[in-house]
Every structure is written in structure tokens, then in C-alpha cells.
N, C-alpha and C positions, 0 to 999 in steps of 0.2 A: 712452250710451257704455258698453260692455262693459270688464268690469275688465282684461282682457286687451288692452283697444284702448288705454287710458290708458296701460297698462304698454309698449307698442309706443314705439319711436321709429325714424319711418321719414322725418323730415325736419326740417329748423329749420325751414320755414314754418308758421306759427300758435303756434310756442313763444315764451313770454312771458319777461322778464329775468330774473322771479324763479326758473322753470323751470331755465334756461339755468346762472345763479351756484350753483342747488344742487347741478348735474350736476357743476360747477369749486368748486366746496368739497370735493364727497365724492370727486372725484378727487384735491384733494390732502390730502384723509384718508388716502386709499390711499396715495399718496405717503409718506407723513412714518410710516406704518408701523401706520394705521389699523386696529383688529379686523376680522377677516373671517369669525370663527366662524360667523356664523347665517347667511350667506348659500350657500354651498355646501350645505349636509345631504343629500349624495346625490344632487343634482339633474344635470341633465342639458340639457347643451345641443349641438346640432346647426350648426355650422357649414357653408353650404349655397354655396359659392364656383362657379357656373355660369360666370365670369370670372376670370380669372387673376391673381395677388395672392401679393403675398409681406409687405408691412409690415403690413396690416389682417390678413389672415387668422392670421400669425404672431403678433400683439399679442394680438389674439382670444382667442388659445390659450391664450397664456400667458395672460392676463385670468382666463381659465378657472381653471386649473391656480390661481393665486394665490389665487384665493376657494376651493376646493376644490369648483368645477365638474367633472364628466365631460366632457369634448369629444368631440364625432364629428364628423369633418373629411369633409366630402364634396364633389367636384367634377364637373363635367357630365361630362367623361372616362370616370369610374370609378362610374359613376352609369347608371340606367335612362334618363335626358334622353337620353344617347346615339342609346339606340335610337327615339325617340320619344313618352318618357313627355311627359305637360304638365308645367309646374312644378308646377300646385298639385297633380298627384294624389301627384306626390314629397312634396311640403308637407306632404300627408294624409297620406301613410304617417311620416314621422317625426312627427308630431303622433302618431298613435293609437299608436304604438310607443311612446310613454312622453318623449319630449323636452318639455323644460320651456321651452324658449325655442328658438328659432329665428335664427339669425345670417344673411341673403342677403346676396349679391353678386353683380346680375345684369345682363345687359345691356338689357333691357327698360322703359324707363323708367315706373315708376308699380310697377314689380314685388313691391317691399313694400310699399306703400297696398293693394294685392290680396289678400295674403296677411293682412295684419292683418285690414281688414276680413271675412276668411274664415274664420283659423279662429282655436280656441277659447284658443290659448298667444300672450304677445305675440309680437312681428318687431322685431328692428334691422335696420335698412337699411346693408347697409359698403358701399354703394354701386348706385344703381341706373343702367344707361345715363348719358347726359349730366344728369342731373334734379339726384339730391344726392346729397352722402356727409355727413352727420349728423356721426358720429364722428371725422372729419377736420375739420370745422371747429368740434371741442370741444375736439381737441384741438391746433389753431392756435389756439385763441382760450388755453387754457391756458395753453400754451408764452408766449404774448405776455402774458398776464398775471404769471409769471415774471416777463419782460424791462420791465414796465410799470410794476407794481401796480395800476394803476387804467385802465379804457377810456374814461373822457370824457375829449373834450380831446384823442383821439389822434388821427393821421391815417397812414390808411397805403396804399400800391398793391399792388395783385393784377395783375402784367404776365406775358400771354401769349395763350394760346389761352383766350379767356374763351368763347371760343363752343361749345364742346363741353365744356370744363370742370363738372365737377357738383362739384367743389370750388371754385370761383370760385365759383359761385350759394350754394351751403352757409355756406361763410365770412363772404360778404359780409353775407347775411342776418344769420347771427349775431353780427358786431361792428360790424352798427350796431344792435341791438336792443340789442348789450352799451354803446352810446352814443359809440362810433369814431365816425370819418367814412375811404369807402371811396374810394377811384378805382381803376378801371378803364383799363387803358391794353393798346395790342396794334395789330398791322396791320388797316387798315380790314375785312378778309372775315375778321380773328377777334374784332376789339370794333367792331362795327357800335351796338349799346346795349345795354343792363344786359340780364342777364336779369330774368325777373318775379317781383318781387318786392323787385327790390335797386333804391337810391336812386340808388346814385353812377351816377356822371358818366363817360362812357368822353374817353379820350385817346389821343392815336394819335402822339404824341412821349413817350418815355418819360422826358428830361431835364424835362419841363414836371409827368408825370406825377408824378415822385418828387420834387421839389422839396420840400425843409421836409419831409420826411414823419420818421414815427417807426419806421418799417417798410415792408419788400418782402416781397412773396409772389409769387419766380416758378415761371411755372407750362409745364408739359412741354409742346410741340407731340404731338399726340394724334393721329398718322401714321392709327393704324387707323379711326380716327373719320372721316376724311379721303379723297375722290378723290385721286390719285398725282397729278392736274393740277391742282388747289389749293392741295398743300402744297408751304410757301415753302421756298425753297433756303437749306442751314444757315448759310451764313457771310452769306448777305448778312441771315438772320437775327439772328445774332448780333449785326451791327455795326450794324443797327438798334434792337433790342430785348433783344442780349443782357446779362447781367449782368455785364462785365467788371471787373476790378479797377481800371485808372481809373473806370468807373462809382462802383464801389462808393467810392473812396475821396472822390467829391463827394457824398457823402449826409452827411446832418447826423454827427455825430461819435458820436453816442448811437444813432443808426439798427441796428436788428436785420434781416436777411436768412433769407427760411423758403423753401422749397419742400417740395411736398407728396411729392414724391419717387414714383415713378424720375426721375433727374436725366440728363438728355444734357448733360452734362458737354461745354463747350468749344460748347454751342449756346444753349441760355439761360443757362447760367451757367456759369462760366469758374471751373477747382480751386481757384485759388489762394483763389475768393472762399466758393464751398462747405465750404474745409481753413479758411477762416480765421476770425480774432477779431471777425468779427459775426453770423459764422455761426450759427443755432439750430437747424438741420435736422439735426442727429441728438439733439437735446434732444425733437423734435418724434419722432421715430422712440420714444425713451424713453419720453416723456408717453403716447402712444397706449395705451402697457399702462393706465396709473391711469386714462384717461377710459376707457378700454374696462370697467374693472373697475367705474368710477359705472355704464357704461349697464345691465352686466349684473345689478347689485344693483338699479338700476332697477326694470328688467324683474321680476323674481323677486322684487319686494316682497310679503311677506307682505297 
């Protein structure tokens, strides 16, 4: 393995516990106001967003800027992809241009496994197609370790569109390797089973699914991903699988509520309960800077 392959994180599958608790230490190193002197020195990192993004890409940046990274923000838009470049000869040119790490967000699923194994600077993955998003479920697993201290022993549900989800797959992997226990819960044509790699269990009543638990993670109907004759009508959404405030108020008393955000608001989950006192979804928006800041110190390890 290439020292630049090691330094890539382009998925939780194959990352080990111990792996996983370093990346959630050195982010809340960063947090609590950890040095960042020797990770910056000039370096330079290329934010490569071919899908469109406003929490990841914006945390990114700032992740950058906090370690005293250079950022270049580039999107397929304002980009040669446009006219027909491939990803990787883009790849190539900011690699040989002098970039030190490389940031994707793409919609082709495997798209940073490609690039790593390519070229010569690592790859974080802020998301590939439906596959993973890495840095989202480090830093859901953050945010709940916050609201936890500790992952064994916990149980919690991921309800929604698990099926095009690449945050469902990300998360679930990483809090049961962090020694959670997950469920899955969603309409039969979006939790038909786990994705591969993840243990739990799908459920297709969401009262049975969040039962006892210590956490909800709901998750966005994913329109674009979707034929217009698949996807389910909002309100009868909702009153199946949305997260309302009677919901929320039958869940155990200590229970935390996250979404990975953008939120349709009043479809899977209802303001009051997004505005309210279980809510950690903008603690979650917060955290992304510090786990962005471990992956990029990651990356860039001496």
C-alpha cells in the first residue's frame, strides 16, 4: 500500500475501531482548541465538489482555513467536466499543479476508490453517489458520542430512504464497528435490507423500529436519486415515517435526534422537533468542521 493510499479515506468499510476512536479523539482535540501549527505549512488542498453541497463542502473549507490549509473550491459548473474533461484527467491536473490532498464529491459511486488508487496525493471521499460519505458518519458518530460517552450498549435507528442513502451505509458501518447496535427502518421499496456491509436489521414500522432506542437518525427522501413514479407522496410520508413531535415525545426521555441534513422540513421531520430540546442537528453541522479538520490532518500526515 502506497503511503498516500493509507493516508486516503475514501470509506468506513475496512476501517478498524481503533482507526475510527483516533479520527474522534483528534477531532475533539480540534474541538476543545487543539494546536494546529504543523499541519498547514503552505499546503494546499483542492476541494473537487462535481455534486452540489453546501454543509460538507462549507465545513471543508473552513477545516481548511482552521489548520492553515490553502483551499481551491472547484465544481463541475466552473470546471473543464463541463465541457467533457474525465474526472481523473481533472484529478491529474490538480495533483501535478502542486495540491496536497484532494477533497471529491461525486456522483459516481466507487469515484474516490479510483482516484486514490491513482494517483500519487491522498483522496477523502465527502461523498460518492449512493456508496459512502466517510466524514458524515464521523461525524454522526462524534456528535453521539457528545450525547453518549460511550458506544456499547447503545441502540439507535437510521429511518428513511436507506436505499439510496450513502449516509445510512457510512454510519451504520461505523457505529457498529464503534459497538452500537443499528436498525434500519423505511417503506418496504426504500429498506428492502441492509446495505452491504451493515448488520442491522430493516423495519418497516417505525414505532417498533425506535422503540428503547438512544437515538434517531432521519434521513432526506433523495427525489433526484429516484423515478418521479417511486417517490412516495409527502404527507402520507410523514404520517408513516415522519418524525413528528408526538413521535418524538414517545421516545425514551434521554433519546437524541440527528439528520444528516438538508431537512424537508414538515416531511421527515416536523420544526418543532428539528428547533427542539433533542435535537443535535446543528451540533452535527458544528462537529463536521473538527472531524473534517482530523481527516485533513490525517491525510497530510507527515
Amino acid at each position: 500500500m502506497s503511503d498516500s493510499l493509507a493516508r486516503s479515506i475514501t470509506g468506513i468499510r475496512g476501517t478498524t475501531r481503533a482507526q475510527l476512536e483516533q479520527l474522534l479523539t483528534d477531532a475533539k482535540r480540534y474541538a476543545e482548541g487543539g494546536d494546529v501549527r504543523s499541519v498547514g505549512d503552505g499546503r494546499v488542498a483542492t476541494l473537487l465538489f462535481a455534486e452540489d453541497s453546501t454543509r460538507t463542502r462549507c465545513s471543508f473549507e473552513m477545516a481548511c482555513h482552521k489548520l492553515g490549509i490553502r483551499p481551491i473550491v472547484l465544481g463541475k459548473s466552473g470546471s473543464s467536466m463541463s465541457k467533457g474533461e474525465t474526472l481523473l484527467d481533472t484529478a491529474r491536473l490538480l495533483e501535478v499543479i502542486g495540491s496536497d490532498v484532494l477533497v471529491l464529491r461525486h456522483s459516481e459511486n466507487g469515484a474516490a476508490d479510483m482516484l486514490a488508487n491513482t494517483l500519487r496525493i491522498p483522496v477523502l471521499n465527502a461523498g460518492d453517489g449512493t456508496n459512502e460519505h466517510p466524514t458524515q458518519a464521523l461525524l454522526d458518530a462524534y456528535t453521539l458520542q457528545q450525547a453518549w460517552g460511550a458506544f456499547d450498549g447503545r441502540t439507535l435507528a437510521i429511518v428513511g430512504d436507506v436505499l439510496h442513502s450513502r449516509v445510512a451505509r457510512s454510519t451504520a458501518m461505523a457505529l457498529e464497528t464503534l459497538g452500537a447496535t443499528v436498525r434500519l427502518c423505511g417503506p418496504p421499496s426504500l429498506c428492502s435490507a441492509a446495505p452491504e456491509g451493515v448488520k442491522a436489521r430493516c423495519y418497516h414500522d417505525i414505532e417498533e423500529a425506535t422503540e428503547g432506542v438512544d437515538a434517531v437518525i432521519m434521513l432526506r427522501i433523495q427525489r433526484e436519486r429516484m423515478a418521479s413514479s417511486v417517490s412516495p407522496d409527502p404527507d402520507q410520508y410523514r404520517t408513516a415515517y415522519g418524525m413528528t413531535a408526538a413521535r418524538a415525545q414517545r421516545l425514551p426521555e434521554h433519546a437524541v435526534i440527528l439528520h444528516p441534513a438538508p431537512m424537508n422540513r414538515g416531511v421527515e421531520i416536523d420544526s418543532a422537533v428539528a428547533d427542539g430540546p433533542r435535537s443535535r442537528i446543528f451540533d452535527q453541522m458544528k462537529n463536521g468542521v473538527w472531524v473534517r479538520m482530523s481527516c485533513l490532518a490525517h491525510a497530510l500526515a507527515r
